[in-house]
C-alpha positions in Angstrom: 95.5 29.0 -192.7 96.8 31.3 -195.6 99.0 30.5 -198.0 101.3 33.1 -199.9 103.1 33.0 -203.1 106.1 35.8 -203.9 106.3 35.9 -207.7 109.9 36.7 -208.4 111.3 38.0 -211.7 114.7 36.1 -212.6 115.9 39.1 -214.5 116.7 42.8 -213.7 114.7 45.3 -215.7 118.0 45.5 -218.4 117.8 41.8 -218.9 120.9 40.6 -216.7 120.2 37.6 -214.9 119.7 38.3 -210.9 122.5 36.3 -209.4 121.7 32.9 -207.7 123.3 33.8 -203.9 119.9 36.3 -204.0 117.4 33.2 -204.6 119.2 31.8 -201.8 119.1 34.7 -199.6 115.1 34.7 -199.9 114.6 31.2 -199.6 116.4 30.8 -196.4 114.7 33.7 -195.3 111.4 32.4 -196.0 112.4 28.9 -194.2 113.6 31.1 -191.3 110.5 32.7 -191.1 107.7 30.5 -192.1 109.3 27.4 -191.1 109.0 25.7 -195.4 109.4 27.1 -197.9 108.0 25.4 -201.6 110.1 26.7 -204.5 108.8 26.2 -208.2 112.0 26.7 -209.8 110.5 26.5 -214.0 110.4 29.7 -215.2 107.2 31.0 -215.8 106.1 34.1 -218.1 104.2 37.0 -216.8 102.9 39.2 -218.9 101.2 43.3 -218.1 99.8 46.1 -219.6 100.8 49.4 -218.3 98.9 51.8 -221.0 99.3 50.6 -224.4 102.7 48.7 -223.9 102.6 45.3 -222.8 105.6 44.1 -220.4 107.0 40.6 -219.9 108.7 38.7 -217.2 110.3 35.3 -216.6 109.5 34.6 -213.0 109.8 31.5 -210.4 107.4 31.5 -207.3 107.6 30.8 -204.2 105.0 29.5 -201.3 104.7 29.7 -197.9 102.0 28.8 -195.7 101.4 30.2 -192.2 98.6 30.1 -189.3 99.2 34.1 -188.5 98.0 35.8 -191.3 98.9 39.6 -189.1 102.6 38.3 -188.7 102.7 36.9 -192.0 101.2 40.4 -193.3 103.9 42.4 -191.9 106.8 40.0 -192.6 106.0 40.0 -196.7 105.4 44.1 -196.7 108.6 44.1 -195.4 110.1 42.0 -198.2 108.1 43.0 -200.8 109.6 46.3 -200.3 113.0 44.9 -199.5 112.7 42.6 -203.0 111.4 45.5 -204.7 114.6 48.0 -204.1 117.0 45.0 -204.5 116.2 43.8 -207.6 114.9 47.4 -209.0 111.6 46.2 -210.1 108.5 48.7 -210.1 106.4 45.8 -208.4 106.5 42.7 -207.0 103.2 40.3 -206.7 102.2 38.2 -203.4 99.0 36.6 -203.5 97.5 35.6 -200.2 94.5 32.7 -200.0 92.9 30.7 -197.8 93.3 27.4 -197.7 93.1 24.0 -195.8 95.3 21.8 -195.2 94.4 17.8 -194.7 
């Protein structure tokens, strides 16, 4: 089994706050697709280096966990890039692991 989290920022790049309707929009997307969906909604801070100037975000994160990692694969490319022209952000991260569940 794999699980997935989609870090996502809660701001657009000029500091506005992305509106609420779009957290919705991806959560019942994820449900839709993954059947569950876990939501940490506390912000949390990332923090990057892109040369010598360090970047920060506030994010929340969201998990998912599927049985078909090649679906799964395709359907979070897809949104990564979907997410990543939406909310005008350079990047956004998805981790993938393997885990078990009891």
């Amino acid at each position: 089994m794999k699980e997935y989290d989609i870090f996502v920022p809660l701001s657009y790049n000029n500091g506005t706050a992305i509106e609420g309707r779009k957290f919705q929009q991806l959560q019942q997307s994820l449900l839709d697709e993954f059947g569950g969906v876990t939501y940490f909604p506390q912000a949390n801070q990332g923090y990057w280096k892109l040369g010598d100037v360090t970047y920060r975000d506030e994010i929340v994160i969201y998990r998912v966990l599927s049985s078909d990692a090649r679906r799964s694969k395709r359907f979070l490319r897809n949104l990564k890039e979907s997410l990543k022209a939406e909310l005008g952000q350079e990047e956004i991260l998805i981790v993938e692991r393997d885990v078990d569940a009891l």
